[in-house]
DOMI-823822 format. One line per 5 residues: for each residue z, x, y of N, C-alpha, C. Coordinates in steps of 0.02 Angstrom, whole numbers. Atoms other than C-alpha are relative to their C-alpha. Example, Ala and Ser with C-alpha at 12.3 -4.5 7.8 and 13.67 -1.06 7.14 Angstrom:
BEGIN
0,45,-59,390,615,-225,0,45,60  -3,-42,-59,357,684,-53,37,-39,55
//
This chain:
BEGIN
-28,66,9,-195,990,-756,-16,-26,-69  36,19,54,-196,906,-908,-9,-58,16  29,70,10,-276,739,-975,33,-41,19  -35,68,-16,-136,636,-954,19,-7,90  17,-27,-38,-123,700,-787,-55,-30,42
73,29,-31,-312,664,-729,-6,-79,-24  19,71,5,-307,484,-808,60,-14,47  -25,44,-33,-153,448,-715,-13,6,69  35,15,-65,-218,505,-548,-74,-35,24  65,60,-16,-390,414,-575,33,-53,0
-44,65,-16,-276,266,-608,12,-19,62  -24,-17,-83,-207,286,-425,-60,-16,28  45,35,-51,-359,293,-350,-40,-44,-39  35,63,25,-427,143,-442,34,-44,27  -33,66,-21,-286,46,-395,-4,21,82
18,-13,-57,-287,121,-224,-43,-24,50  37,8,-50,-458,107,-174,-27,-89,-23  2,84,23,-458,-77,-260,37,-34,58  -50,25,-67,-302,-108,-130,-28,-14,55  45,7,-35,-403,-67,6,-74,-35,13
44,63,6,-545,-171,-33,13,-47,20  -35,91,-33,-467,-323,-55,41,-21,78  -53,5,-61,-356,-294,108,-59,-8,59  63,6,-48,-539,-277,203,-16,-67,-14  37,42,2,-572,-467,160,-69,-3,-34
87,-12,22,-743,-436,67,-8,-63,15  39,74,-12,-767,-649,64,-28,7,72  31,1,-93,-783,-620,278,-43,45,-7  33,-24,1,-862,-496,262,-89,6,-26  83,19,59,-1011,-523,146,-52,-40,42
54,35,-30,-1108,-626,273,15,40,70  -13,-42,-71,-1037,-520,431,-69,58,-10  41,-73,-24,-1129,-360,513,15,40,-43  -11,-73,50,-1162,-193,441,41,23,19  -61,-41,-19,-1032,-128,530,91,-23,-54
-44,2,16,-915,-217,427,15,14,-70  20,-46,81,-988,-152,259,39,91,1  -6,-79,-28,-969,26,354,69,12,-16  -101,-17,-15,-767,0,378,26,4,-58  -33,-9,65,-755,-50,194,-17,58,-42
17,-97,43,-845,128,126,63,31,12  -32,-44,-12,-733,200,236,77,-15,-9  -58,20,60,-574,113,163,14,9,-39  -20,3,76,-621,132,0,-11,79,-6  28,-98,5,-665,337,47,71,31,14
-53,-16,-7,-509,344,130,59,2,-47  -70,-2,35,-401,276,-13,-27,32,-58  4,-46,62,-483,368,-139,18,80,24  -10,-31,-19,-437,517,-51,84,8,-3  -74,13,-22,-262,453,-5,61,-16,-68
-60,48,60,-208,361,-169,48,62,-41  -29,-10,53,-135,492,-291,64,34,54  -58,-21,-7,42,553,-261,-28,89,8  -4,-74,-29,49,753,-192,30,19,-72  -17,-29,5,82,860,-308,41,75,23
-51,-69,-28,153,1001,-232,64,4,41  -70,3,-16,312,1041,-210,38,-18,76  -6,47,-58,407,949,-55,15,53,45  -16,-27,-54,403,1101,60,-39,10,71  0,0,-56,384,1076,237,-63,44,32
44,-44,-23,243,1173,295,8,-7,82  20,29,-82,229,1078,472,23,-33,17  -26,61,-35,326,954,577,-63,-48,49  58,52,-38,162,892,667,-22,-45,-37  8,31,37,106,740,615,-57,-12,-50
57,-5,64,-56,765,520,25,27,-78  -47,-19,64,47,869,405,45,-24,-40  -42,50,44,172,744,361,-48,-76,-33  42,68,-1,34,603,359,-28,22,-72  25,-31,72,-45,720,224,39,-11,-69
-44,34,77,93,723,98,42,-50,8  -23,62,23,140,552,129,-34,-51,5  76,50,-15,-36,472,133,6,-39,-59  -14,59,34,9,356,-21,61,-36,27  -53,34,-54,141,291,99,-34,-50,31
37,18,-69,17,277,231,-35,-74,-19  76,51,19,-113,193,122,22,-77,-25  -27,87,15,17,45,55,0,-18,69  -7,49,-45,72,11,228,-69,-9,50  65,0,-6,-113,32,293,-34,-58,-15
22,48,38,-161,-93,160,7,-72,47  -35,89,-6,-28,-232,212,-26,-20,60  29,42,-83,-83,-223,409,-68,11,-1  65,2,-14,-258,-207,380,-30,-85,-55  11,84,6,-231,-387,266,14,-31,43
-36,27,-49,-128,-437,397,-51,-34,52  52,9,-54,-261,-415,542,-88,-31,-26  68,60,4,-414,-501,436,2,-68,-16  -2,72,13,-311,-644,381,-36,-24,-74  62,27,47,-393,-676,198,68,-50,-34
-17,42,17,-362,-822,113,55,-6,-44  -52,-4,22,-210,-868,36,-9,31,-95  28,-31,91,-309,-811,-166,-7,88,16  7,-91,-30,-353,-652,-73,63,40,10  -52,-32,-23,-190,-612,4,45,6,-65
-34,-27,46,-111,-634,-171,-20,73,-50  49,-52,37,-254,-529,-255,31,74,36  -34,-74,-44,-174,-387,-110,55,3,-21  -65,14,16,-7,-425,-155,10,25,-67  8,-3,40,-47,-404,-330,0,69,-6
27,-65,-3,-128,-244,-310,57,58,37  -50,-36,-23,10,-174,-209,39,22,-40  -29,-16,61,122,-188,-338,0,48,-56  28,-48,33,13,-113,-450,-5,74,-3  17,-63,-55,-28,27,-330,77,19,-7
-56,-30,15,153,61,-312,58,20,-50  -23,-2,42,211,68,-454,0,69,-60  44,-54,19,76,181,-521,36,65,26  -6,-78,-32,118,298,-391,80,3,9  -72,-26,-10,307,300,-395,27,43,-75
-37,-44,39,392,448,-490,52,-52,-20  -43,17,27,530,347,-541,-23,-50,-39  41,27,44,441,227,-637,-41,27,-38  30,-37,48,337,330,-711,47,39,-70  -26,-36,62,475,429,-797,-20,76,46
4,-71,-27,429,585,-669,66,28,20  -41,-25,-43,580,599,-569,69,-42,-41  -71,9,13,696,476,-660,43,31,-63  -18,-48,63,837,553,-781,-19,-35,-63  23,29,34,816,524,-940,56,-46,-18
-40,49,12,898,381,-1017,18,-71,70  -23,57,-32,889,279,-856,-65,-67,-3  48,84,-1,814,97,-840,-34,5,51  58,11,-37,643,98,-756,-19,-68,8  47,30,11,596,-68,-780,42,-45,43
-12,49,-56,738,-135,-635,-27,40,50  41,-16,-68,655,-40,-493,-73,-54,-8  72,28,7,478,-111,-553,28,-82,4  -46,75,-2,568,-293,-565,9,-31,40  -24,2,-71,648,-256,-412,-64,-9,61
72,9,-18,473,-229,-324,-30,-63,-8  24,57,7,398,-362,-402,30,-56,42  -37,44,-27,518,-475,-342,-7,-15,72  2,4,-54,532,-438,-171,-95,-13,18  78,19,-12,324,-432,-156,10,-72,-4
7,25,1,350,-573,-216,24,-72,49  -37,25,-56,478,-646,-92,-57,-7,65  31,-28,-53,377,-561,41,-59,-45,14  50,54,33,212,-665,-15,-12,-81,53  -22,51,2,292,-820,-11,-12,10,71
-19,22,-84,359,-808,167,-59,15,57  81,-19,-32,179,-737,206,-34,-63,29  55,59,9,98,-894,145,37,-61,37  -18,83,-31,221,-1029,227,-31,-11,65  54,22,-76,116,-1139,349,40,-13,61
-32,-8,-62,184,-1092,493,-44,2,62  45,-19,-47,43,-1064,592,-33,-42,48  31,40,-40,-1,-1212,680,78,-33,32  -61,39,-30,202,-1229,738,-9,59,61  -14,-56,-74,286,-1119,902,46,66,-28
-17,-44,25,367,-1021,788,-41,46,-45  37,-23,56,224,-952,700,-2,96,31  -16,-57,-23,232,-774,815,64,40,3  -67,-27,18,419,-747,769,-11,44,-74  -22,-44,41,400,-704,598,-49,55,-14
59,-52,-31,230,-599,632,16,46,30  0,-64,-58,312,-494,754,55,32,-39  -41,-52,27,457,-469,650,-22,41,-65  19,-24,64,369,-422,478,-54,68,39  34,-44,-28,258,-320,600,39,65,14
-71,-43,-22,428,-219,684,15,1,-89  -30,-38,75,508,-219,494,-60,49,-32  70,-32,50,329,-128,423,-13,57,44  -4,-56,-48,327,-4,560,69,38,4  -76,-30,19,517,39,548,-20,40,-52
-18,-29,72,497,53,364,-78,84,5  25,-67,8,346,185,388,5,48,45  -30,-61,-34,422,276,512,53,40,-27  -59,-36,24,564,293,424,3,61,-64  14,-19,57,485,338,270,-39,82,25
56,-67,0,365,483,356,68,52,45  -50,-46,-39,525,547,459,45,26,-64  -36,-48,58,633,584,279,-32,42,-31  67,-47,18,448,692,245,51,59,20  -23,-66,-40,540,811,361,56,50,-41
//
């Protein structure tokens, strides 16, 4: 591998296992049990493991799912991220700080932004735009105070169903 190479997959897992951090809540945490120190090692072990993009070429070895989970574990680890902010709830500075980092994180790790996969001469900088944007959409409709109305379990269940679609869908075109 070369240099440029090894800095851009340390990149990855910097932003990676940064993602995962922040998505564990550290503020709750920090006065909680050891057990909840434990979960964040193993977050931040997991996404340093998980973060860089596969190199190797996209062939099929296995239809079981460990095998697809494998080369599409920077998949895993964004949507991982979003429902493991999801389920601690951090504060609306936190949840942008994840939001942030997502971005980051995906961006990093997408071939077509990078200039890996797209041709040459095309415009990288509306996908990344594009991203941004919607995160940023996404965010928003995160943060509206909904939560003390009767509708506050509507859009929870659907961003829950849309985030499970989207990584099913994503680990089923693995195939």
């Amino acid at each position: 591998m070369s240099r440029a190479s090894d800095a851009h997959r340390l990149t990855a897992r910097i932003f990676g296992v940064s993602l995962a951090v922040a998505a564990c809540n550290p503020p709750r945490i920090l006065g909680g049990p050891l057990i909840g120190w434990v979960l964040v090692l193993a977050a931040a072990g997991a996404a340093w493991w998980a973060a860089p993009m596969v190199d190797a070429r996209p062939v099929l070895t296995s239809m079981r799912w460990h095998a697809v989970a494998a080369h599409r574990r920077n998949t895993l680890l964004s949507a991982g991220a979003v429902v493991l902010a999801a389920l601690t709830a951090p504060a609306v500075w936190a949840a942008a700080c994840v939001t942030g980092l997502l971005v980051a994180y995906l961006l990093v790790t997408d071939g077509w932004t990078m200039g890996a996969t797209a041709p040459a001469g095309t415009d990288r900088a509306t996908p990344a735009l594009a991203a941004t944007a919607a995160s940023a959409v996404v965010f928003a409709a995160a943060a509206a105070p909904v939560a003390d109305t009767s509708w506050s379990r509507l859009p929870a269940a659907l961003a829950l169903a849309a985030t499970a679609t989207c990584v099913a869908l994503a680990l089923r075109r693995a195939r």
